[in-house]
N, C-alpha and C positions, 0 to 999 in steps of 0.2 A: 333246764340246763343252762342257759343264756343268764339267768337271774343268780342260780349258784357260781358260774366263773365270776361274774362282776362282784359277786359278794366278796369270794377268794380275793381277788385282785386288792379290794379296798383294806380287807383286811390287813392281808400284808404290805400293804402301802405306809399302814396306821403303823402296824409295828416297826417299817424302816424308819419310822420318823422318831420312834421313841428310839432307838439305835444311835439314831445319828445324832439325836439330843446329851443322850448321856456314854457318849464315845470316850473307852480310855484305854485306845488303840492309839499311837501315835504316828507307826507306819506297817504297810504289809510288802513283806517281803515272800518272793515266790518262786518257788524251784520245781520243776514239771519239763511235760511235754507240748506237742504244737496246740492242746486244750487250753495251754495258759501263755504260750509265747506269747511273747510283745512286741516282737520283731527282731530278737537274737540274732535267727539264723540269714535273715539281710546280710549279718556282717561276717558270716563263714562260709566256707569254698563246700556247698551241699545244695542236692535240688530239690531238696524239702524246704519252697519257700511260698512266700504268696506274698511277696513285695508288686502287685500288679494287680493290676483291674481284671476281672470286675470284685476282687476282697478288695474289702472298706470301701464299698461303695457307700453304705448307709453310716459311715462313720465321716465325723464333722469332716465336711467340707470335702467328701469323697474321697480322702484319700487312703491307699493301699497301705496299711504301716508293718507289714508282717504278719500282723494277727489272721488265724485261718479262720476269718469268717468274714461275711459283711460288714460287720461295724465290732461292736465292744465283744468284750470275750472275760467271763467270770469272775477272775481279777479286779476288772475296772468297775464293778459293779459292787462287789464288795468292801471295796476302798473307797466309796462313795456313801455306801450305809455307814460306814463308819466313821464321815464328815470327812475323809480326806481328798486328795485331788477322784474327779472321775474317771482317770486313766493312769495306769501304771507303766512309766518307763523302762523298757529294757536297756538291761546295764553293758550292752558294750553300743549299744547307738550312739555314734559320735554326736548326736544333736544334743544330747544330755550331760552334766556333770555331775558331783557328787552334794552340789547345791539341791538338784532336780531330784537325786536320790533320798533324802532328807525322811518323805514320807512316804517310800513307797521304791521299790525297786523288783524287777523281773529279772532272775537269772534263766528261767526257761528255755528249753529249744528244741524243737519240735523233731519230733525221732527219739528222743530220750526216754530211759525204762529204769526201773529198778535194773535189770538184767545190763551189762553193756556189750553183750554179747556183737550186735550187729551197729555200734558205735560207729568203727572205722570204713563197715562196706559204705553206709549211710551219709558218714563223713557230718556229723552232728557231735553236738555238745555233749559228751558223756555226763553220769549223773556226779563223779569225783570232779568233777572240773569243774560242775556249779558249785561246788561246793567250796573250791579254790579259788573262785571269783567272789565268793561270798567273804570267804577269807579277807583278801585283797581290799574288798569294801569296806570293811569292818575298819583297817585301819587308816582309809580314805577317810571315813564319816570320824572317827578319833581326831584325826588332824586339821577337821575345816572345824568341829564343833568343841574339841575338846572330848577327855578322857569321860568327865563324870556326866555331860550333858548323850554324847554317844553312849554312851557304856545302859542310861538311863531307856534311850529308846530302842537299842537293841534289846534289849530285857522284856521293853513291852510290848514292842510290835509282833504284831501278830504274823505267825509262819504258815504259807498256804504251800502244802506237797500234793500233786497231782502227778501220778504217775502209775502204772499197769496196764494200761491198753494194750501199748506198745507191744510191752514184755507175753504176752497170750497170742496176739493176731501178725505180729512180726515175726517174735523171735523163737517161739514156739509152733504155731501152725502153721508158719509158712515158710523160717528155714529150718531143715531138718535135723541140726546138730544139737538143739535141745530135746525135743520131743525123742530121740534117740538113747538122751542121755537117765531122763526124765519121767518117770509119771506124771500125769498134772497134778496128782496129792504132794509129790514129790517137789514139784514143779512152784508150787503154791506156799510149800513150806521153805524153798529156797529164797524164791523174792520176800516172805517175810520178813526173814530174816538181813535178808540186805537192808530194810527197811529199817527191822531193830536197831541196825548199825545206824543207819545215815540218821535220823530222830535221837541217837544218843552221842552220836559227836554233837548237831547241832544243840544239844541240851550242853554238852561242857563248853562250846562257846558263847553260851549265853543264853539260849533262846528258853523260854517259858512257855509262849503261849502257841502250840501247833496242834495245826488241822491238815490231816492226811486224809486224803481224799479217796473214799474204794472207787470201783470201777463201774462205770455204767452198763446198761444191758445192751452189752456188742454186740450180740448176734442178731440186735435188730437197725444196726448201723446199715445206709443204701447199698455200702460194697459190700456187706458179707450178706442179705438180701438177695444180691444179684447173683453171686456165686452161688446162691440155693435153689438156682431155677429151675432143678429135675422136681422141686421141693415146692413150686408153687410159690418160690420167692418170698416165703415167710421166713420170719427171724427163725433165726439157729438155735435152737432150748439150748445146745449140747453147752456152747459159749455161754449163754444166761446162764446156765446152771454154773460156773464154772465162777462165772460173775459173782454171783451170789454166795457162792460157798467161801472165795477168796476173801469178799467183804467180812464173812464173818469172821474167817480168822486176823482179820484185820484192827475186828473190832475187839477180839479176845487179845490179841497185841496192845491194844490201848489199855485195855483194863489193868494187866500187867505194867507196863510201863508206869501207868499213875501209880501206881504203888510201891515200884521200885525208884524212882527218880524224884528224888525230894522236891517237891515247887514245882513239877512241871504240872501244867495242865493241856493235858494232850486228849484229842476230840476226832472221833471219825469223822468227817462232812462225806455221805455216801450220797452220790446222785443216782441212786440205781431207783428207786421207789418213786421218787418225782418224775424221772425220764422214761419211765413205763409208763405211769398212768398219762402222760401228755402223750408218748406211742400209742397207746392202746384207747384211747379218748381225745383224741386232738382238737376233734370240734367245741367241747367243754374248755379248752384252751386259745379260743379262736384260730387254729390253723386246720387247714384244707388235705395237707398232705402231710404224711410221717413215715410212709415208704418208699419214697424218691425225696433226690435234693431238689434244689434250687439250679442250682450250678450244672449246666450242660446238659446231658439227658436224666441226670438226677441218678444215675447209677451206679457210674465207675470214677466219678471224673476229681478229680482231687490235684494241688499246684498246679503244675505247669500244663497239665489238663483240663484246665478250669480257667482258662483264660479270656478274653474278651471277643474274640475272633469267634467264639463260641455259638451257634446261632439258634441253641434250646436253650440259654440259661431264663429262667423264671422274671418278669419282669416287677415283682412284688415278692419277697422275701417273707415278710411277714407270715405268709402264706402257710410257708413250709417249718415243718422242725428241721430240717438241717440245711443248710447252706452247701455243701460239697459232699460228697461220700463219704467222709467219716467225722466231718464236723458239723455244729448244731449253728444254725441261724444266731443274728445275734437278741432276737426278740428267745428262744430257746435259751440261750446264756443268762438271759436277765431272769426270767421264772427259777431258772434253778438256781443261780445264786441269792434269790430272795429268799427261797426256801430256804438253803441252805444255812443264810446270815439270820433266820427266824428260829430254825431250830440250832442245829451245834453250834454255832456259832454266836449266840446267844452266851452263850457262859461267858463269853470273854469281855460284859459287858459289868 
């Protein structure tokens, strides 16, 4: 066991390296939920935040930047295989300009769904309004670089969408106006289609190279875990399944698209298949736990319940696959975006 993870490990170490040799990515640009914020939601009136200790503790220099996790978060990882900076700035953090945005920018914010059903209770970034800061950008980066040099790296940088959690364990099974309104086939066939949408404006303002991200296996997230404790606190199949079958229509949405949208190269990155076997085998992946967090009693505790006052959080992260109730450590983050920049993500190479 011990011998096959280190094998894994050097493997895909070897191939980040050919990655980052032959990169002809020039920025990644990201649009998602609190999986990939960067610390958006710092700068809006919402308490989906993690500006505060103990998140980013294991990130340089300990400090908190928004990201729900200990340190780095998916993004930063694969903007690094791909020679660019190790960390991606969120675009409305006043520490940054559109100098700092050049190679790499986060519109992300955590709460955000295909669905924007539960947008205004949440008081979060809807997914039109990344999209209207993306706008905004577009003609930032025109004016400090020029038409043809912007115009060149919006075309090639590469487009990371992460989003559906939200839309299943929010807006669906926990407030009741969709599940009412909705099948989950029904359910599934609506956010893909939101999806269709938002991947085909971003194709007529330019973008070529996009990776849509399906959904991980939710129902083995700590908080929905916990809420199955008549259940023995095992993951939820009902959710996995539900995971799974979304991906695939996810993935029959890519197929079509490559074929209707001339020049795009559009690519599922599913972390559902990596993020089980590290659940379901964690010691092959050097961690100790994958049924609790890190973060307070490892069950429930997420933002503003996850704070330093806290006197269970985990004193080693590493440890653990998740870092809070619904988010993954940042040692978790780095495994799957390595996978993920070795297989789909590979084409854009």
């Amino acid at each position: 066991m011990a011998f096959k993870a280190i094998s894994w490990f050097l493997l895909t170490h070897l191939l980040q390296q050919c990655l980052q040799s032959n990169a002809k990515v020039p920025a990644i640009i990201v649009f998602g939920d609190s999986s990939v914020d960067a610390g958006n939601n710092n700068e809006i009136s919402t308490v989906l935040k993690s500006n505060f200790e103990p998140y980013g503790r294991d990130f340089r220099g300990g400090e908190p930047t928004g990201r729900f996790s200990n340190g780095r978060i998916p993004p930063d990882f694969i903007s690094e295989a791909f020679g660019l900076k190790p960390t991606i700035p969120a675009y409305l953090d006043p520490m940054y300009n559109i100098m700092d945005f050049s190679t790499g920018v986060c519109f992300a914010s955590a709460g955000t769904g295909y669905d924007n059903a539960t947008s205004d209770v949440l008081s979060v970034i809807p997914l039109w309004k990344e999209l209207e800061y993306y706008k905004e950008y577009q003609k930032k980066l025109r004016g400090y670089l020029g038409d043809e040099k912007a115009n060149i790296i919006l075309g090639e940088a590469l487009y990371l969408m992460s989003m559906g959690t939200n839309d299943f364990l929010e807006n669906y099974y926990m407030f009741p106006g969709r599940s009412s309104k909705f099948s989950v086939v029904d359910y599934q066939n609506f956010l893909a289609g939101i999806a269709r949408n938002f991947i085909t404006e971003l194709y007529q303002l330019g973008a070529r190279k996009i990776s849509i991200g399906g959904l991980p296996p939710m129902g083995c997230l700590p908080l929905e875990r916990t809420t199955n404790i008549f259940s023995g606190s095992v993951c939820v199949e009902e959710y996995n399944n539900v995971a799974k079958d979304f991906n695939t229509m996810l993935q029959d949405l890519v197929v079509r698209l490559n074929k209707e949208l001339v020049g795009i190269r559009l690519v599922l990155s599913n972390p559902y298949d990596i993020l089980s076997d590290i659940i379901q085998n964690p010691h092959l992946f050097g961690f100790e736990n994958a049924a609790m967090a890190c973060c307070g009693t490892g069950m429930f505790e997420m933002g503003y319940m996850c704070d330093k006052i806290n006197p269970f959080t985990c004193s080693d992260a590493n440890r653990y696959v998740f870092w809070d109730s619904f988010h993954p450590t940042e040692k978790t983050n780095w495994i799957v975006a390595d996978h993920v920049v070795n297989q789909s993500l590979a084409a854009f190479v």
